[in-house]
C-alpha positions in Angstrom: 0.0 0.0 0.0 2.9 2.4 0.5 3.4 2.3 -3.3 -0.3 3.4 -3.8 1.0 5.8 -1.3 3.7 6.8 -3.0 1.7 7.3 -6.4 -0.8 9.3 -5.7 1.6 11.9 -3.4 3.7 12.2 -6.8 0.9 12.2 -9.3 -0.9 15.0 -7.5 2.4 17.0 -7.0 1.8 16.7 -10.9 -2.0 18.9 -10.6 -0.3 22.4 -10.6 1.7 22.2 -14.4 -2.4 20.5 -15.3 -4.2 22.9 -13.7 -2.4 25.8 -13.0 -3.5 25.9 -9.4 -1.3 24.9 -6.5 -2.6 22.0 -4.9 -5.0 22.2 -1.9 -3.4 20.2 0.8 -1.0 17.3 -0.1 -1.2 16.1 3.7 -5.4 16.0 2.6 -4.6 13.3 0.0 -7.5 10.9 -0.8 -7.0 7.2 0.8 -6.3 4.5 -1.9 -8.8 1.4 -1.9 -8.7 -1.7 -4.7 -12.0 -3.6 -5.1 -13.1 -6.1 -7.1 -16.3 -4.5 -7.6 -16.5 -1.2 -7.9 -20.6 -0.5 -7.9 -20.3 -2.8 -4.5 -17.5 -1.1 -2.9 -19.4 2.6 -3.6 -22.5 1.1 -1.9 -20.4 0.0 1.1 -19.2 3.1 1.5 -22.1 5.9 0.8 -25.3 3.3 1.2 -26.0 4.2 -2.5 -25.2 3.8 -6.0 -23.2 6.7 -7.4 -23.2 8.4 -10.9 -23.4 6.3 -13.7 -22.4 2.9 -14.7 -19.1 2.9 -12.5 -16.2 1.1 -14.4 -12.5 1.6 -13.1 -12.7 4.3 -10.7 -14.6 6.6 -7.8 -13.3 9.2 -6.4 -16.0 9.8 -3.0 -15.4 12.9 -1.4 -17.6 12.1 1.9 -15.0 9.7 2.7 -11.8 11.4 0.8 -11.0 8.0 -0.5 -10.1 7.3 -4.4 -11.7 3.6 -5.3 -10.0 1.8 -8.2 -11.0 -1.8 -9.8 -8.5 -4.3 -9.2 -7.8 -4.5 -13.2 -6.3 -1.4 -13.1 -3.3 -2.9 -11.0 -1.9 -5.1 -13.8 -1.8 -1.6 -16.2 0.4 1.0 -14.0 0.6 3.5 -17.2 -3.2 3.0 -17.2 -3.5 3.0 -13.6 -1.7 6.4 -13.9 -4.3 8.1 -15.9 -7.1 7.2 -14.2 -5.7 8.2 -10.6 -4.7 11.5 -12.5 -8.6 12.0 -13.1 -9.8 11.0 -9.7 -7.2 13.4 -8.2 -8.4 16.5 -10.2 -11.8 15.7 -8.6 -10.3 15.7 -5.5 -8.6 19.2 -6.6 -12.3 20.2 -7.7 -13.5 19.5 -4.0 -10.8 20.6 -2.1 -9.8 24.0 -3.8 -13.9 24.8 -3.4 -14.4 25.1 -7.0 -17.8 26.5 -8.3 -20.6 24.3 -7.5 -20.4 21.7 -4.3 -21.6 18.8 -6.5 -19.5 18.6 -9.2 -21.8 17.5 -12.2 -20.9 17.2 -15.6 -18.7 20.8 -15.3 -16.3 18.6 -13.3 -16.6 15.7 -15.4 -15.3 17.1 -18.5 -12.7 19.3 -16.6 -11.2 16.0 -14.9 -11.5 14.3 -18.1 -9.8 17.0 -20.0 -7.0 17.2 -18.0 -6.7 13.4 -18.0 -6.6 13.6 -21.5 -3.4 15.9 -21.2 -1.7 13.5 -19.1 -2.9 10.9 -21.8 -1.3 13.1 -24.4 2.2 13.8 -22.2 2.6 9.9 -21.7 1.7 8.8 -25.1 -1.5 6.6 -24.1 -5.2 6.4 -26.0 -7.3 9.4 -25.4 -10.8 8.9 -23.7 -13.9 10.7 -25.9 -15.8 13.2 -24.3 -18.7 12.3 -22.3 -22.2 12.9 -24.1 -24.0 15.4 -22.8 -26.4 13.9 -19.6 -29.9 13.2 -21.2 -32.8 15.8 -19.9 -36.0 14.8 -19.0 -38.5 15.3 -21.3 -41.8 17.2 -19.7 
C-alpha cells in the first residue's frame, strides 16, 4: 500500500503544471482502496449507487478515498491516468471550486485534464462524455 502511497503523493504533485493551481493540501490526499467491484464497494461506503455505470474508478469525497478496480493494477501507465482523473476531482472538491456537487462541469474538466496526461505519456485518449440526457416534460 505504501506504493499506492507513493503514487498518488507524486501524481498529484503533478495537478499544478495540469491545472495551474497549486494543490489544496498534499497532507489532505485521498486514501487509496482496490476492489473487485466497484458499484459494490461505492454502496459500502455511501449506502448508495453513485453516478453512472461505474467502471474503473470513484473518487468519494464524503470519505476522501479514491476507489479503483483491481484491473487497473496489472496496467500501471493505465493505472496512472485514471488516478490523474480521480485526483483532479479531488482538486475540484478541495480547492472549493464553483458548484459543491460537481456534475458534468467537473466531469469534463477532470477528463480533459486526464486527457493531457494521456497526451504527455503517449496513451489512448478517452472521448468526451455525451451530454447527460434531460428529462422530457
Amino acid at each position: 500500500m505504501e506504493y499506492f502511497v507513493a503514487l498518488l503523493t507524486t501524481l498529484a504533485l503533478h495537478l499544478p503544471a495540469l491545472t495551474g493551481e497549486p494543490i489544496p493540501d498534499v497532507a489532505s490526499l485521498p486514501a487509496f482502496e482496490v476492489a473487485d467491484r466497484l458499484e459494490q464497494a461505492v454502496f459500502a461506503h455511501t449506502g448508495q449507487r453513485r453516478g453512472g455505470e461505474l467502471t474503473t474508478a470513484a473518487y468519494l469525497p464524503r470519505e476522501n478515498v479514491i476507489l479503483v478496480t483491481a484491473a487497473l493494477l496489472d496496467d500501471v501507465p493505465e493505472l496512472e491516468a485514471v488516478l490523474v482523473h480521480e485526483l483532479v476531482h479531488w482538486w475540484q472538491v478541495r480547492s472549493d471550486r464553483a458548484g459543491p456537487h460537481g456534475g458534468q462541469a467537473w466531469e469534463d474538466e477532470a477528463r480533459a485534464f486526464e486527457n493531457s496526461w494521456r497526451r504527455e505519456h503517449h496513451l489512448r485518449l478517452r472521448p468526451p462524455l455525451p451530454p447527460p440526457n434531460r428529462r422530457r416534460p
